[in-house]
VOFI-273612 format. One record per residue (C-alpha): residue in one letter; x, y negated, z negated. Coordinates in steps of 0.05 Angstrom, whole numbers. Example, Ala and Ser with C-alpha at 12.3 -4.5 7.8 and 13.67 -1.06 7.14 Angstrom:
BEGIN
<rec><residu>A</residu><x>246</x><y>90</y><z>-156</z></rec>
<rec><residu>S</residu><x>273</x><y>21</y><z>-143</z></rec>
***
This chain:
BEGIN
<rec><residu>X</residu><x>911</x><y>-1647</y><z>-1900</z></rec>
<rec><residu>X</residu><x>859</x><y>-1607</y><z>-1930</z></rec>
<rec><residu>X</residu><x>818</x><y>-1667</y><z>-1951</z></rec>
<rec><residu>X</residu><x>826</x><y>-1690</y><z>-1879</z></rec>
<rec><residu>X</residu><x>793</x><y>-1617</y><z>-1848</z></rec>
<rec><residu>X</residu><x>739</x><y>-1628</y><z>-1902</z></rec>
<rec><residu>X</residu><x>720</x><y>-1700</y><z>-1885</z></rec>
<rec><residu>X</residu><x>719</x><y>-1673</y><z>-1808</z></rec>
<rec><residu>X</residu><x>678</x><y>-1619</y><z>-1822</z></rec>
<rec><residu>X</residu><x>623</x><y>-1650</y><z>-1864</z></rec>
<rec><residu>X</residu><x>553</x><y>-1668</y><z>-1835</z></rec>
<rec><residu>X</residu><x>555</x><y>-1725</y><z>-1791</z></rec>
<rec><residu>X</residu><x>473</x><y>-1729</y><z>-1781</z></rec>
<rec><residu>X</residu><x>420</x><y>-1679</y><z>-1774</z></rec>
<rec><residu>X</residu><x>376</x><y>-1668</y><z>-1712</z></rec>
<rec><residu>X</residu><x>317</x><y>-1627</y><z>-1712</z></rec>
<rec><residu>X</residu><x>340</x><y>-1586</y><z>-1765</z></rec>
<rec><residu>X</residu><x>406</x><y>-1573</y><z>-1738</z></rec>
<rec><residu>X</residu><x>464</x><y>-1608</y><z>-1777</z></rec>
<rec><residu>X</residu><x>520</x><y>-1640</y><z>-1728</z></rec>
<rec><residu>X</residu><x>589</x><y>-1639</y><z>-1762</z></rec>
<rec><residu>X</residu><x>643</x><y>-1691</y><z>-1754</z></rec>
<rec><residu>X</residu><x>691</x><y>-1651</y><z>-1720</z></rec>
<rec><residu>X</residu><x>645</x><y>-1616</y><z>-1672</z></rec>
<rec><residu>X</residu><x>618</x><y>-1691</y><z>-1656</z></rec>
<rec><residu>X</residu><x>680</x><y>-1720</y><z>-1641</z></rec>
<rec><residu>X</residu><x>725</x><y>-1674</y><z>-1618</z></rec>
<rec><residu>X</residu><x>669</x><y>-1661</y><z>-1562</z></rec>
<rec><residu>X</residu><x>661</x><y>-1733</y><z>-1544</z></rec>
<rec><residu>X</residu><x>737</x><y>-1738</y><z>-1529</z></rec>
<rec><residu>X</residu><x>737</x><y>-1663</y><z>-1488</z></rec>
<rec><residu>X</residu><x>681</x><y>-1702</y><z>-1450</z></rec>
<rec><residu>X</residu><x>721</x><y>-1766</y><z>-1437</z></rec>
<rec><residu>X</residu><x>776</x><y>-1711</y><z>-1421</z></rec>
<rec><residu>X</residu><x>735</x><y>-1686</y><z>-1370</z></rec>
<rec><residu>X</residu><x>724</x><y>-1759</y><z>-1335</z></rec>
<rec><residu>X</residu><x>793</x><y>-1777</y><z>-1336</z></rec>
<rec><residu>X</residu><x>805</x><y>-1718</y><z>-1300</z></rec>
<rec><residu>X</residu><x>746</x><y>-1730</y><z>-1246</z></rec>
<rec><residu>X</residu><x>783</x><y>-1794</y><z>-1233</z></rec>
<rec><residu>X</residu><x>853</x><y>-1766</y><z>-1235</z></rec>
<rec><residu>X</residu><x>879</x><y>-1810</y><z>-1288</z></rec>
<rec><residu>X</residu><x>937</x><y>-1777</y><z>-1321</z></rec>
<rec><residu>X</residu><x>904</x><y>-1798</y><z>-1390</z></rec>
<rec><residu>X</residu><x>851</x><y>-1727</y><z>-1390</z></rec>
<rec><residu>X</residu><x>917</x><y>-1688</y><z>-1414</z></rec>
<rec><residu>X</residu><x>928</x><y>-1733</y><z>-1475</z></rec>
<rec><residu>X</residu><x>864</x><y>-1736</y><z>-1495</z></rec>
<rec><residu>X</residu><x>839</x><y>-1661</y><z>-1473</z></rec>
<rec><residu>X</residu><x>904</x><y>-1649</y><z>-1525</z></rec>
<rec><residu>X</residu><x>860</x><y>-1691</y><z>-1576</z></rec>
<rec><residu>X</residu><x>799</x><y>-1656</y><z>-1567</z></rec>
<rec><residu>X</residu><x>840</x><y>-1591</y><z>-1577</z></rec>
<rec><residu>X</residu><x>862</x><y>-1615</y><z>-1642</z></rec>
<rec><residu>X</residu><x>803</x><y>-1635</y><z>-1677</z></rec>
<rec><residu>X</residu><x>755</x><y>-1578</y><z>-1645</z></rec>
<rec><residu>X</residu><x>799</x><y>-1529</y><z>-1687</z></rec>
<rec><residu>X</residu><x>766</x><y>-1554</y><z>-1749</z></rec>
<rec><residu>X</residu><x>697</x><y>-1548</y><z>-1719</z></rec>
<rec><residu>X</residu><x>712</x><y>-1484</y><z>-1697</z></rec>
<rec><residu>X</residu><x>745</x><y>-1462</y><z>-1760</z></rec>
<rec><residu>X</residu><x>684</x><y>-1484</y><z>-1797</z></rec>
<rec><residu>X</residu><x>628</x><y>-1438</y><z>-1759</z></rec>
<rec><residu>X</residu><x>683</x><y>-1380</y><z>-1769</z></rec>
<rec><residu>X</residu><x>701</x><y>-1374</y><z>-1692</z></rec>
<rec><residu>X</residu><x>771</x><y>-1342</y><z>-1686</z></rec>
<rec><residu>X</residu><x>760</x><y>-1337</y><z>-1615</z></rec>
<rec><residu>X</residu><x>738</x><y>-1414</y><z>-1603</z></rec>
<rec><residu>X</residu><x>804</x><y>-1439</y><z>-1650</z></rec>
<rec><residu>X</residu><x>847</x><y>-1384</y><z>-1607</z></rec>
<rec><residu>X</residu><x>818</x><y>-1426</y><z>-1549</z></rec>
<rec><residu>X</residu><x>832</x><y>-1488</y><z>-1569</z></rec>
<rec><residu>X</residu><x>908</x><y>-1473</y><z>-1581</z></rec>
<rec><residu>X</residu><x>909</x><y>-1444</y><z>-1520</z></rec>
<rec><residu>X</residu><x>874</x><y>-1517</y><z>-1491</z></rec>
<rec><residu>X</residu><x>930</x><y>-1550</y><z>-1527</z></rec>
<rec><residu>X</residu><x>988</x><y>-1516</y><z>-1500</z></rec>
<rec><residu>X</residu><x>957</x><y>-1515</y><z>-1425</z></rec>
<rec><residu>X</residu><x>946</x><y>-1593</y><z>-1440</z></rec>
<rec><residu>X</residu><x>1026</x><y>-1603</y><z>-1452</z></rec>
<rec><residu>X</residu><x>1035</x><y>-1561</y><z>-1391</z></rec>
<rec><residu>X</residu><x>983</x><y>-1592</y><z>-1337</z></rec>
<rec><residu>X</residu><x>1013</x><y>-1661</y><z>-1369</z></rec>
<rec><residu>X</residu><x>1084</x><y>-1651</y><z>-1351</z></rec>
<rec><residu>X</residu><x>1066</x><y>-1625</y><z>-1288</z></rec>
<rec><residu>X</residu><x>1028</x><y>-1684</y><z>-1271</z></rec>
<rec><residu>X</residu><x>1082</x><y>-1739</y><z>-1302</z></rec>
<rec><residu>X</residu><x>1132</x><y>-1704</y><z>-1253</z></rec>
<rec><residu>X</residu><x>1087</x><y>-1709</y><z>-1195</z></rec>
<rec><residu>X</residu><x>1110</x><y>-1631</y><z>-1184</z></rec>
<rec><residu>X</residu><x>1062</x><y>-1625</y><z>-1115</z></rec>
<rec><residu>X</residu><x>1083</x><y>-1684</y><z>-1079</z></rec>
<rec><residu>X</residu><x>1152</x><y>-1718</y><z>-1060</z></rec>
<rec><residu>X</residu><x>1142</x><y>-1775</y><z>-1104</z></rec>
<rec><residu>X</residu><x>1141</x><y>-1778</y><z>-1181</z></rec>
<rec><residu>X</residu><x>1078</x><y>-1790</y><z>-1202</z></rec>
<rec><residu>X</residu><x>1035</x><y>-1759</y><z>-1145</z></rec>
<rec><residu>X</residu><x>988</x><y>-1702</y><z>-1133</z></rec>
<rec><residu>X</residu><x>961</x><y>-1672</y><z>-1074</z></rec>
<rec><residu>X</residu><x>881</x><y>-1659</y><z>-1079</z></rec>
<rec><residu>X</residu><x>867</x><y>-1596</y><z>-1044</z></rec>
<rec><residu>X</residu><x>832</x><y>-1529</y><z>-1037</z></rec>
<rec><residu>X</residu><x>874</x><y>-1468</y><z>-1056</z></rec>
<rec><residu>X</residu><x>892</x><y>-1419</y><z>-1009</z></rec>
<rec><residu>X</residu><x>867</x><y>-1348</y><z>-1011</z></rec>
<rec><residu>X</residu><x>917</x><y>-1319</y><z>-1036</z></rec>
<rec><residu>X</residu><x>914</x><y>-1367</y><z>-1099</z></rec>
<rec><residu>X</residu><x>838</x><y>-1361</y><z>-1108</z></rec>
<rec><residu>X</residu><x>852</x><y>-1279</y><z>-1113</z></rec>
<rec><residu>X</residu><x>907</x><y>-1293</y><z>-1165</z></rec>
<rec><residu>X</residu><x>858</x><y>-1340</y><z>-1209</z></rec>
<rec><residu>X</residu><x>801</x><y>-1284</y><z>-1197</z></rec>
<rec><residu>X</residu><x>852</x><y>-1224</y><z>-1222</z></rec>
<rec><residu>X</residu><x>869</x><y>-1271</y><z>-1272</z></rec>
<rec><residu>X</residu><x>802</x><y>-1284</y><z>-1299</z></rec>
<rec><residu>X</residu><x>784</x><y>-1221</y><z>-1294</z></rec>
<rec><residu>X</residu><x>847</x><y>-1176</y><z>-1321</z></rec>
<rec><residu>X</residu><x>853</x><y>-1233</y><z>-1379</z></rec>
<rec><residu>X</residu><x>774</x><y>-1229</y><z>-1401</z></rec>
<rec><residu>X</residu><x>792</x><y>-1147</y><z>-1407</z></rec>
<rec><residu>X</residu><x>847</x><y>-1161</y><z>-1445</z></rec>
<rec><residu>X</residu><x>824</x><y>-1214</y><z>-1499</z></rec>
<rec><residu>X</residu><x>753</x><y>-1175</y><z>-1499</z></rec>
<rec><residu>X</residu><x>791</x><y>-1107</y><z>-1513</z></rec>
<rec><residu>X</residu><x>827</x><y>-1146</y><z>-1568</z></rec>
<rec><residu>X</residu><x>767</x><y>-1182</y><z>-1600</z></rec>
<rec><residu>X</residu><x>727</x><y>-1116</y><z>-1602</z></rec>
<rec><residu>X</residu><x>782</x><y>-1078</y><z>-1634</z></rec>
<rec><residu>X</residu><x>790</x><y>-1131</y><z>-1688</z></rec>
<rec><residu>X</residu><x>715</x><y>-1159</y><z>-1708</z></rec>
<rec><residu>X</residu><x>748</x><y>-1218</y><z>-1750</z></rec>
<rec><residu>X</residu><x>777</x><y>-1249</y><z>-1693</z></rec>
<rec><residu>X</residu><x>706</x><y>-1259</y><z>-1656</z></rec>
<rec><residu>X</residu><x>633</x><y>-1245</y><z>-1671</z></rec>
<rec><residu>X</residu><x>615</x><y>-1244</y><z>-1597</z></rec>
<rec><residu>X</residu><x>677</x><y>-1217</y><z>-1561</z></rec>
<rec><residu>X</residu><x>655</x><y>-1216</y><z>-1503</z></rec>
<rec><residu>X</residu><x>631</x><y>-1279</y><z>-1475</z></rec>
<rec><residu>X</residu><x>684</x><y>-1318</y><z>-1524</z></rec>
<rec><residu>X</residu><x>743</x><y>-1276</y><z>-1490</z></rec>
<rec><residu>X</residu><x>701</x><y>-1304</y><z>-1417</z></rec>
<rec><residu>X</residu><x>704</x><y>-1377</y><z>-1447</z></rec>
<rec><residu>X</residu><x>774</x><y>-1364</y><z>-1473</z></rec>
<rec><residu>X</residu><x>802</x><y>-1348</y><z>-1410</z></rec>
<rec><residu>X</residu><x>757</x><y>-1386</y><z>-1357</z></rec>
<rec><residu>X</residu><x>786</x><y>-1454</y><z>-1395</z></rec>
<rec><residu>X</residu><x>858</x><y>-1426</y><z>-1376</z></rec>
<rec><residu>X</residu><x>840</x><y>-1408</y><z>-1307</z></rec>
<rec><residu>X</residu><x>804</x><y>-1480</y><z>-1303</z></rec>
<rec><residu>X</residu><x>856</x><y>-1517</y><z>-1327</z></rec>
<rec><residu>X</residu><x>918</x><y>-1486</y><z>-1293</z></rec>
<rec><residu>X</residu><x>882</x><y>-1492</y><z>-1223</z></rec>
<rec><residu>X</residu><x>874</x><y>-1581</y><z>-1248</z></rec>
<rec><residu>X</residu><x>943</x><y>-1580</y><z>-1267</z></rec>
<rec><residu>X</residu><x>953</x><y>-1555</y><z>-1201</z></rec>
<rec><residu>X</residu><x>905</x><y>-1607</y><z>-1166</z></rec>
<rec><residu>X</residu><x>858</x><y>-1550</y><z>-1144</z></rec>
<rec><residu>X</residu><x>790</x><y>-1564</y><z>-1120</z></rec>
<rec><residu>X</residu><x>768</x><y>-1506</y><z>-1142</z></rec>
<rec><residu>X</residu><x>776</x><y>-1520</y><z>-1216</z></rec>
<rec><residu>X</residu><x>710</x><y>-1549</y><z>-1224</z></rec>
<rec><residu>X</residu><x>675</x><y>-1493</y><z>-1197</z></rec>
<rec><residu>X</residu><x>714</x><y>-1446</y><z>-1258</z></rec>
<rec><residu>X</residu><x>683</x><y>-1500</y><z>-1315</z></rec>
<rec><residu>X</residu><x>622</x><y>-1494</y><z>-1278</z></rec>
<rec><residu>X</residu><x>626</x><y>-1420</y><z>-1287</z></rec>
<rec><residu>X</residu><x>651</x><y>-1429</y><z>-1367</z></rec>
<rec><residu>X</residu><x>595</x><y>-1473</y><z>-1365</z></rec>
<rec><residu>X</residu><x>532</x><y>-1426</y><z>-1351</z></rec>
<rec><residu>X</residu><x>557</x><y>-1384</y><z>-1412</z></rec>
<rec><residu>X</residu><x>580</x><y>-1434</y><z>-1460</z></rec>
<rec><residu>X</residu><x>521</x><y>-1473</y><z>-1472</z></rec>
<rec><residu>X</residu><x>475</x><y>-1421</y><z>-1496</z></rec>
<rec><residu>X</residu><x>531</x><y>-1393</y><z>-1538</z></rec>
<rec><residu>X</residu><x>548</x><y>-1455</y><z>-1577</z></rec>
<rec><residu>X</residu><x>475</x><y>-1473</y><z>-1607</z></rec>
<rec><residu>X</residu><x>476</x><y>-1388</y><z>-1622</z></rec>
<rec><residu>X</residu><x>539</x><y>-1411</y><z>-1665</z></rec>
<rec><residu>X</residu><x>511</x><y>-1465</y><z>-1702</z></rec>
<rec><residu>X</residu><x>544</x><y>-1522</y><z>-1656</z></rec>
<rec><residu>X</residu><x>496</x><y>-1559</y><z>-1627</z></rec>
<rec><residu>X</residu><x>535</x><y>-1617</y><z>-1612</z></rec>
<rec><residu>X</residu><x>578</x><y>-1579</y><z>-1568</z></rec>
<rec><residu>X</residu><x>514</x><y>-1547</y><z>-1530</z></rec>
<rec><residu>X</residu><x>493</x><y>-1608</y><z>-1524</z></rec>
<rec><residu>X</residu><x>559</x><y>-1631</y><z>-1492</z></rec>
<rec><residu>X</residu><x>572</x><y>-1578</y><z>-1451</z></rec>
<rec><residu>X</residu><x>503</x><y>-1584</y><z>-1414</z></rec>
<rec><residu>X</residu><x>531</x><y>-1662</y><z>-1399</z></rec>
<rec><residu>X</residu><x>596</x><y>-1622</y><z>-1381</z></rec>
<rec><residu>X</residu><x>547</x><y>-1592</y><z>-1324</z></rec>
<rec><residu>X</residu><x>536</x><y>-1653</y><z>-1291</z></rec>
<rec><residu>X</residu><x>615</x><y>-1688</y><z>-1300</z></rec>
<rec><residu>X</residu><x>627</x><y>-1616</y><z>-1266</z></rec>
<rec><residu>X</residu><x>585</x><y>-1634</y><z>-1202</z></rec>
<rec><residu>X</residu><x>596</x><y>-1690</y><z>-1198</z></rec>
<rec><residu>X</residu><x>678</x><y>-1692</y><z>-1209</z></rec>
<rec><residu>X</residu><x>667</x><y>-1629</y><z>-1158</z></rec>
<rec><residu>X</residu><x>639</x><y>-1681</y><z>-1102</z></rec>
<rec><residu>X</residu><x>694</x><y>-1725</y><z>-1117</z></rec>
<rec><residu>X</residu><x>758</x><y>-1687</y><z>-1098</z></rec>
<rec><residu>X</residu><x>719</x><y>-1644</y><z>-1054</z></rec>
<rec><residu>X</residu><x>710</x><y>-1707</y><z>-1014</z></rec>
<rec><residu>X</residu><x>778</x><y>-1734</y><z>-1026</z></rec>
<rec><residu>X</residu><x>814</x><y>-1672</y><z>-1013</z></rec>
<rec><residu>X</residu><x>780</x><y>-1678</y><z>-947</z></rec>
<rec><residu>X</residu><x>795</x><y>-1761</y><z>-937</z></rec>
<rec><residu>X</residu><x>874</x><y>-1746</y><z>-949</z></rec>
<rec><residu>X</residu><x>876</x><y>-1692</y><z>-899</z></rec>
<rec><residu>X</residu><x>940</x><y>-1666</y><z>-930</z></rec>
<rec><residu>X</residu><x>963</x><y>-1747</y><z>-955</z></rec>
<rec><residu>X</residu><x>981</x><y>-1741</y><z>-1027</z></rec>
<rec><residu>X</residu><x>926</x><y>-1785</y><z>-1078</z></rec>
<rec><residu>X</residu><x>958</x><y>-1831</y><z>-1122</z></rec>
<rec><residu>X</residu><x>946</x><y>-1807</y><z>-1201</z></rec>
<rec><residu>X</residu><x>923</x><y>-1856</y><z>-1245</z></rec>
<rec><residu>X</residu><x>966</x><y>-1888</y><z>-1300</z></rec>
<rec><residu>X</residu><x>896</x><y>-1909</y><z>-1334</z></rec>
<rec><residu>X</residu><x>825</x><y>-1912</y><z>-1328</z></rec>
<rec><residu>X</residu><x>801</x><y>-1970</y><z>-1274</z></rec>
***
């Protein structure tokens, strides 16, 4: 197993004097094909966004990011969750169905107080124990904005591209501060998936006009 973390976490290439490690490489690429799956509503993005969780461990592990590998188990277990909700179809009638719509009030306050009591409490946590994060602050925002974003998909909220939007605008410059270019790199392609994913359901939420959208079993 060890072998296995080292092999992931040796040099891939080098890129203007940065070096790009194996696991940050990969385990990026398949958060990115994640995040199109999930633009197109196939239930594959939970499977593979479990994937990505996985092997992003090791790259986070490696740069000494107790906060980003927190993160990532978190990803994992909200993965297994947004998956089963999704394979039961739990917001339509049918099995396998989802309904594509904009929260209601109410559940955009409870994301906000969420966001915002959970980045307090992970922040207070990482600044009372240094080891856990060198930058406690914006990694307890990233922690908690990929929750928020990834309970409101699980949901089939609109509104959870505008939260990786939002985790977005801070993780980018923090990853090539922490030696992970790859992942900058990735997150600024993130960016655009996010806009563009954000058209999509915005404009099918508005097309079903309460029908329920089919999920996809696989990628067209």
């Amino acid at each position: 197993m060890s072998s296995l973390v080292d092999q992931l976490n040796s040099t891939a290439f080098t890129a203007f004097g940065q070096h790009v490690i194996w696991s940050d490489m990969v385990g990026n690429l398949a958060g990115l094909a994640a995040l199109a799956l999930g633009w197109r509503r196939s239930i594959l993005t939970w499977p593979v966004q479990l994937v990505s969780g996985l092997i992003l461990i090791a790259a986070y592990a490696s740069a000494q990011l107790s906060g980003g590998v927190g993160k990532q188990l978190l990803v994992i277990g909200v993965a297994l969750w947004g998956w089963r909700q999704w394979q039961l179809g739990r917001h339509g009638t049918e099995e396998g169905r989802i309904t594509v719509r904009f929260a209601s009030w109410t559940e955009r306050g409870a994301l906000l107080a969420g966001a915002a009591l959970g980045t307090l409490v992970v922040g207070g946590v990482f600044s009372a124990f240094p080891e856990l994060s060198w930058n406690p602050w914006p990694d307890a925002y990233i922690f908690v904005g990929t929750l928020v974003a990834m309970v409101a998909q699980a949901r089939g909220l609109v509104e959870f591209w505008f939260a990786w939007l939002l985790v977005d605008l801070v993780g980018v410059p923090l990853a090539f501060d922490s030696g992970l270019p790859f992942s900058g790199l990735v997150y600024v392609v993130y960016l655009v998936l996010v806009l563009w994913g954000m058209r999509a359901w915005w404009l099918s939420s508005r097309e079903s006009g309460g029908r329920r959208t089919v999920l996809e079993g696989a990628p067209a």
